[in-house]
N, C-alpha and C positions, 0 to 999 in steps of 0.2 A: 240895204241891210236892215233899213226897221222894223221889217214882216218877220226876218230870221229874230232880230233880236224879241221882238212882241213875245215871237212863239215861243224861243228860249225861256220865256220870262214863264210862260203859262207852262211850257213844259216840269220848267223844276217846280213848279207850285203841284200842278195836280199831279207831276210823273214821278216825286220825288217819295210824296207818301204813298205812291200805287209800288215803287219801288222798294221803300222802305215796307211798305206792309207784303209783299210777295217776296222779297230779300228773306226778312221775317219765318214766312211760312216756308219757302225754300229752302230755308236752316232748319227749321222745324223737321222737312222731309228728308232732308239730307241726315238725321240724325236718328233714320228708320234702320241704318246701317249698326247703330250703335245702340239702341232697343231690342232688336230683332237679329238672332245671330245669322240666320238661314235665308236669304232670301226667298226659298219658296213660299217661306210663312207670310210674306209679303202679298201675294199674290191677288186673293180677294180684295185686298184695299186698295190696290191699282187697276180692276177691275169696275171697283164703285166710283172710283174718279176718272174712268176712262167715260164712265155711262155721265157724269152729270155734266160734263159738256154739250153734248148730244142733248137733252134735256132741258138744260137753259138757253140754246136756240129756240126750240120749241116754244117756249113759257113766254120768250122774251118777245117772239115772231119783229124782228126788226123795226120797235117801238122807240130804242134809244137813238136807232141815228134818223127814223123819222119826224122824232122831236127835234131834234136839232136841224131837219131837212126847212119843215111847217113852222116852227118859231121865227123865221126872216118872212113870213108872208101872212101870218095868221094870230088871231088873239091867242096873246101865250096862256091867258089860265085857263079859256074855254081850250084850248089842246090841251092841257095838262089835266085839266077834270075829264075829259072822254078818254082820254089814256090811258090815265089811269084807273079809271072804274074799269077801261074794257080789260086791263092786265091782271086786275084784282079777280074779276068775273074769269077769265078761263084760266088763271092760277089754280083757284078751287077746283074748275072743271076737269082739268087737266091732273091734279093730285088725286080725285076720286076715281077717276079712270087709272091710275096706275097702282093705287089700292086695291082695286079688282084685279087688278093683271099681275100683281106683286108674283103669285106661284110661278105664272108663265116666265115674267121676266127673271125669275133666279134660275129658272132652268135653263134661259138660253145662255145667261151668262155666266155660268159654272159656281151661282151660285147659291145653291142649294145647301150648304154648308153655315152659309151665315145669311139667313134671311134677313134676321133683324137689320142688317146692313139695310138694306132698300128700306125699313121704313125711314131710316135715318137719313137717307139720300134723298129722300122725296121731300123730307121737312124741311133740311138743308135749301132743296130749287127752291119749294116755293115763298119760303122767308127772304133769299138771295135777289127774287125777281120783285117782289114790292121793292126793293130797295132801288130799283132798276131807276125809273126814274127819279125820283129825289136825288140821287145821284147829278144822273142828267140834266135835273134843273140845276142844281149848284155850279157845276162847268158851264151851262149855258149864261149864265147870270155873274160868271167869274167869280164865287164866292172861295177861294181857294185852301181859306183857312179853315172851314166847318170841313169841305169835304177831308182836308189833311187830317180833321181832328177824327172826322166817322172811319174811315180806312183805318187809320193806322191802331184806335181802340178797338177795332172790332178782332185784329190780329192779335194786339195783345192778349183780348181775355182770349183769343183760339184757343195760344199757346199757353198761356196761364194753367187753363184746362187741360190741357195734355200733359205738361209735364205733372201738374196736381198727382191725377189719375193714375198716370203711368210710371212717375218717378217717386215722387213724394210718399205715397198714398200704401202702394205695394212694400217700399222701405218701412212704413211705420207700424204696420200690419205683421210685417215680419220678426219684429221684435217684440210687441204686443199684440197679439190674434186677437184681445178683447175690446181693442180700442173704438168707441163709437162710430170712427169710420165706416167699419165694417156694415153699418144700415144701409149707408151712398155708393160703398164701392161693389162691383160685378164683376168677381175673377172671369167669369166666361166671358166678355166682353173684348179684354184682352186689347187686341189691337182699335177695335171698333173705340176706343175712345176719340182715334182723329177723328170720327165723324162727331162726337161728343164736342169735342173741342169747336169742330167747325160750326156745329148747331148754336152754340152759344154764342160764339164771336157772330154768329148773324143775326141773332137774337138782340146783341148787344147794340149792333150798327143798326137796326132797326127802333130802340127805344131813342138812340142820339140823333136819327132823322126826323123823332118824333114830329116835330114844329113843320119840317117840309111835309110831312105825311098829313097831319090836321089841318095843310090850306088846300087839299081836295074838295072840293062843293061836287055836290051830289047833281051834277048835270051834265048830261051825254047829247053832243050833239052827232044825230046819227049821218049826216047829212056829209061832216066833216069825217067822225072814222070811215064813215066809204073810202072817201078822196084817198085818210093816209093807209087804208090797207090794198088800197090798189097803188101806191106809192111803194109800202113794205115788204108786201108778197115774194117777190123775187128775192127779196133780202132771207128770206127763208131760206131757199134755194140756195143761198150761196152761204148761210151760218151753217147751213146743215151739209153741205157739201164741205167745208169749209173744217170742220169737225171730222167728219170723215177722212181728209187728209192728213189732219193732225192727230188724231187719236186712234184710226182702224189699225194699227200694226200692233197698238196692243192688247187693242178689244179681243182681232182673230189670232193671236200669237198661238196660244194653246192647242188651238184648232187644228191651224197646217201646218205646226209644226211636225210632225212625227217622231214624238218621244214620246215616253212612258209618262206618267200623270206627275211622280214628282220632279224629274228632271224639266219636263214643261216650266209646270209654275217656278221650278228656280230656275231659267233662260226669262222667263217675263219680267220677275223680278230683279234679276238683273238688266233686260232692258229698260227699267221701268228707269233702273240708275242711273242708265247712260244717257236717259233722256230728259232726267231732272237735270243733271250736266247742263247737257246744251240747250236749256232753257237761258240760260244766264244773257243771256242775246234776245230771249222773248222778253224778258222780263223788262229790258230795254225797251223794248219795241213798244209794249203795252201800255209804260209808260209816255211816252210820243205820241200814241194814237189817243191818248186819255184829252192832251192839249190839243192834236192836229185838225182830229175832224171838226169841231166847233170853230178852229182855227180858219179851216179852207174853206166852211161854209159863208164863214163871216168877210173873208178874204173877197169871194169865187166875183163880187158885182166891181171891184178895183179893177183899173185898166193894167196896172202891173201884176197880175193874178198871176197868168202863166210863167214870167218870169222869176216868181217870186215863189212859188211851187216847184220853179226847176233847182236854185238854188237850195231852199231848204232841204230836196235830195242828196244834192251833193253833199251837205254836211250829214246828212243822219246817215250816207253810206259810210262816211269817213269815220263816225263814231261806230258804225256796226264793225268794220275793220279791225279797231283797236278793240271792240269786244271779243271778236275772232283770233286776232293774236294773244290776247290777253289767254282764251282758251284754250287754243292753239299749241302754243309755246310751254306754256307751264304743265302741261298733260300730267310728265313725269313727277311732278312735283305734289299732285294731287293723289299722283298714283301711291306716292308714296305714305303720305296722309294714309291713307284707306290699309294702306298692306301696316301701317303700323300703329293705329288704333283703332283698326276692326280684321274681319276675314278678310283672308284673299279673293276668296269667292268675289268677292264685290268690284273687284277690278276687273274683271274678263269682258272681253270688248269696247274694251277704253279706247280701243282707234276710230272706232266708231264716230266717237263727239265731234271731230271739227266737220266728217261730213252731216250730221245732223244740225250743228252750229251753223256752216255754211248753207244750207237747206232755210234754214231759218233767215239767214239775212236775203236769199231772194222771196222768203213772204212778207220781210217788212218791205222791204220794196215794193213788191206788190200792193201791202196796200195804203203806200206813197200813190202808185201810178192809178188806183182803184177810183180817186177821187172822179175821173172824168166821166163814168158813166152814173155816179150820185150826185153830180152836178148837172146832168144833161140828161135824169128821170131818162135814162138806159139801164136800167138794174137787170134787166131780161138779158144783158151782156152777160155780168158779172154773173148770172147764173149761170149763165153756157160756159163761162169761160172755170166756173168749179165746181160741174158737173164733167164736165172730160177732165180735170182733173184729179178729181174721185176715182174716175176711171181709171187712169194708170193708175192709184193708189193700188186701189183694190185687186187690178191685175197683176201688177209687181210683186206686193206681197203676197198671194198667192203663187206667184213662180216662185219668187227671191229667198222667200224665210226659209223654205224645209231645205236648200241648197246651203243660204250661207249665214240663217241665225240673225243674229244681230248686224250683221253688214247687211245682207239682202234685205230688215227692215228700215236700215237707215239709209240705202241709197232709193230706195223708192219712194222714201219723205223727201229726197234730194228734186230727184226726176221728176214729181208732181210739181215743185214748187216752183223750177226753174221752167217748168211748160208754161202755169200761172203767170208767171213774171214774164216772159216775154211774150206773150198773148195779150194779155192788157196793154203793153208797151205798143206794140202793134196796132191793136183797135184804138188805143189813146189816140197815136199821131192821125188818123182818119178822123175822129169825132170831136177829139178835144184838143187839138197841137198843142205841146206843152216842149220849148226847147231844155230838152234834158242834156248835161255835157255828158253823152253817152261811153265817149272816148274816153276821158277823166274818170268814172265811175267804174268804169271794166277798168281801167290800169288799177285804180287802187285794188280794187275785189284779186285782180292775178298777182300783184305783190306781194298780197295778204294769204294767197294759197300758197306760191313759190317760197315764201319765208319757212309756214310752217311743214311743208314737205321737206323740204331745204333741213331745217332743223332735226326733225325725224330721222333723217337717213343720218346726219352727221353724227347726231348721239347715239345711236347704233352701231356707227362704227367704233365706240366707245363705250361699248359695251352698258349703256345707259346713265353715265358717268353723272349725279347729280348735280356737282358744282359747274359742271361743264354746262349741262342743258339752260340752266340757268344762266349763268354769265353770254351765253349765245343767245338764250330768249331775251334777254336785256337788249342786248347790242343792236336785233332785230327791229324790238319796237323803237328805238332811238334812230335807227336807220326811215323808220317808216315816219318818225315824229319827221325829222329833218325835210324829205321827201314831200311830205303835205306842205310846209313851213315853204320849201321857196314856191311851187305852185300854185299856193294861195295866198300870197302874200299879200298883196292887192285886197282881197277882203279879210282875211286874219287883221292886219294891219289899219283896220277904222277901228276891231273893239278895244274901246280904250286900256282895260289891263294886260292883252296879249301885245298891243304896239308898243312897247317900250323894249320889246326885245327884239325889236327891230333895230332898234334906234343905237343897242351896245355894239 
């Protein structure tokens, strides 16, 4: 158990403010519902964040997990100096080519209405991407407190700046039109402040990495970026694929849908909702992958490696479960939140989340079981294995969405991910055997569905009874505490604050 507990320890360090700062921004976004009355008017700004994922693959071309790959076998500051001068070099390359493309790209992506967005999405990447490594160096070096202190300020001033702008700003202008404000603030602007806000919070996290960004020495050894871009390259292949799974259903939503322009952008915008929803499981995940992969790297040369990679699954499934119930369960309860301090509009397709929820926990899984071809310099797997997954994306949402909307785009996030998850699983046990308790892991995962189906149909026969749904999601997660509790009893029972509830 000292590998699960090490990682515990690294998790709540780096995962806590990657959680605390995306919790953050996740409130921040969750309360687009309560700015914005209409969803369609949403529409463009879910658009520009669909694009910069897509984009920071690009920037990033799989430099963060090849420092962490070349740090166990290589001088760490000659890697950190060609790394970063090569990330610095086609950052710029990379923004002036999307300067010149700026008209193309508003056009393909509907948005020709708000240009300015893209140029603020491009400053956004590439201030995001110098930050990339300094990052990367602080988790590799374990410094946990600078990086909690860079994350979690760079969200504050986001949100500082948003609600400034949008709350503050418009309030005091309304009561005095002559108030000095009126020099800094831009009615037309309007919603474009989140990109305002995000500009700044990366601005900000880029003056507090200062120190890590000033021990760059100006020396490129070309000999060594060969090595790690033929190390990397795949990794392309599989962020950008990778991207395309997770965000195509709402790049092309407007597209195949087949609505009229405004019913369009208000179905995106509200999928946009249901998919900030059942992020609350990514946000988990992200945090885990923040500690894990420096984790398995540093792990991958101990004899107890595999064993000790199959445990740690078992518990991140068990935690992704109680995220699941946790979403699961209280649906109604959220639902009600929204119908009674915002529009109803904003609820439609609220059944959607636990399958995009559950979507979600076979990609953290995935990439639990992803480790074995970034330890066995196999990355040409991981691309094949999300490139055919793209592929169903892409195909699914094209049949699925003009059919069934938001279910046909969320069970095609479903489909891709569970093809990923048991594809990897499959090539894992061939190249890297790793004893996963395969059995144990599917029981909790069908638990965790059978409950919240289970739940669903009962409160319907109840015509959505709130105190009901509630007193039933209670009982459900106590059922499923219990359940874990004799199962693993045997390891629950060495951490020393959970074993004394053994012992009553």
């Amino acid at each position: 158990m000292s590998g699960i507990k090490k990682l515990t320890g690294q998790t709540l360090w780096y995962g806590l403010p990657t959680i605390a700062s995306r919790f953050l921004g996740y409130l921040m976004n969750m309360a687009l519902p309560f700015f914005i009355d209409m969803p369609s008017k949403t529409a463009d700004l879910v658009q520009v964040y669909t694009l910069i994922p897509f984009l920071n693959v690009l920037y990033a071309y799989g430099m963060e997990t090849a420092y962490f790959r070349f740090s166990q076998t290589h001088d760490k500051q000659k890697l950190y100096n060609t790394l970063s001068l090569s990330m610095l070099t086609s950052s710029i390359l990379f923004s002036i080519i999307l300067l010149f493309c700026q008209d193309s790209i508003a056009t393909a992506t509907d948005l020709t209405h708000h240009r300015d967005f893209i140029l603020w999405m491009i400053a956004i990447i590439t201030i995001d991407n110098l930050n990339t490594l300094p990052f990367a160096r602080l988790r590799q070096e374990n410094r946990p407190r600078k990086y909690a202190l860079a994350r979690i300020m760079g969200i504050v001033v986001n949100i500082a700046t948003v609600v400034f702008f949008m709350g503050i700003v418009p309030s005091v202008l309304a009561k005095n039109p002559d108030n000095f404000l009126n020099i800094i603030y831009n009615k037309e602007l309007g919603i474009g402040y989140y990109l305002v806000g995000n500009l700044f919070g990366s601005l900000f996290t880029l003056l507090v990495l200062s120190k890590e960004i000033k021990q760059v020495r100006f020396t490129f050894d070309l000999s060594l970026w060969k090595e790690v871009m033929k190390y990397s390259y795949p990794l392309i292949i599989v962020g950008l694929g990778g991207m395309v799974n997770d965000v195509l259903s709402r790049l092309i939503y407007r597209h195949v849908v087949h609505l009229p322009e405004e019913q369009a952008n208000h179905e995106l915008g509200v999928f946009a909702n249901i998919f900030r929803l059942a992020l609350l499981i990514t946000i988990m995940i992200q945090a885990f992958r923040m500690a894990a992969e420096p984790f398995f790297f540093n792990q991958s040369k101990s004899e107890n490696a595999p064993a000790t990679y199959a445990r740690i699954m078992k518990f991140f499934v068990i935690v992704c479960c109680f995220m699941f119930l946790g979403i699961g369960l209280f649906l109604d309860v959220l639902q009600w939140f929204f119908l009674t301090f915002s529009s109803k509009q904003w609820v439609e397709g609220f059944l959607a989340i636990p399958i995009l929820a559950l979507g979600n926990i076979f990609l953290g899984i995935y990439y639990n079981l992803s480790i074995w071809y970034k330890l066995t310099n196999k990355n040409l797997y991981g691309a094949m294995i999300t490139i055919a997954g793209a592929a169903i994306t892409i195909v699914l949402n094209i049949l699925l969405i003009p059919k069934f909307h938001y279910y046909g785009a969320a069970w095609a996030t479903f489909a891709c991910y569970f093809f990923m998850m048991i594809s990897s699983y499959w090539l894992g046990k061939k190249h890297f055997p790793v004893p996963y308790p395969v059995r144990k892991i599917s029981g909790y995962i069908l638990f965790s569905v059978l409950a919240v189906v289970s739940h669903q149909l009962l409160v319907m026969q109840l015509n959505g009874n709130l105190l009901f749904s509630i007193s039933l999601g209670l009982l459900m997660i106590l059922s499923f505490v219990v359940v874990v509790g004799r199962l693993e009893k045997k390891e629950i029972s060495t951490i020393p604050f959970l074993a004394r509830l053994y012992k009553k």
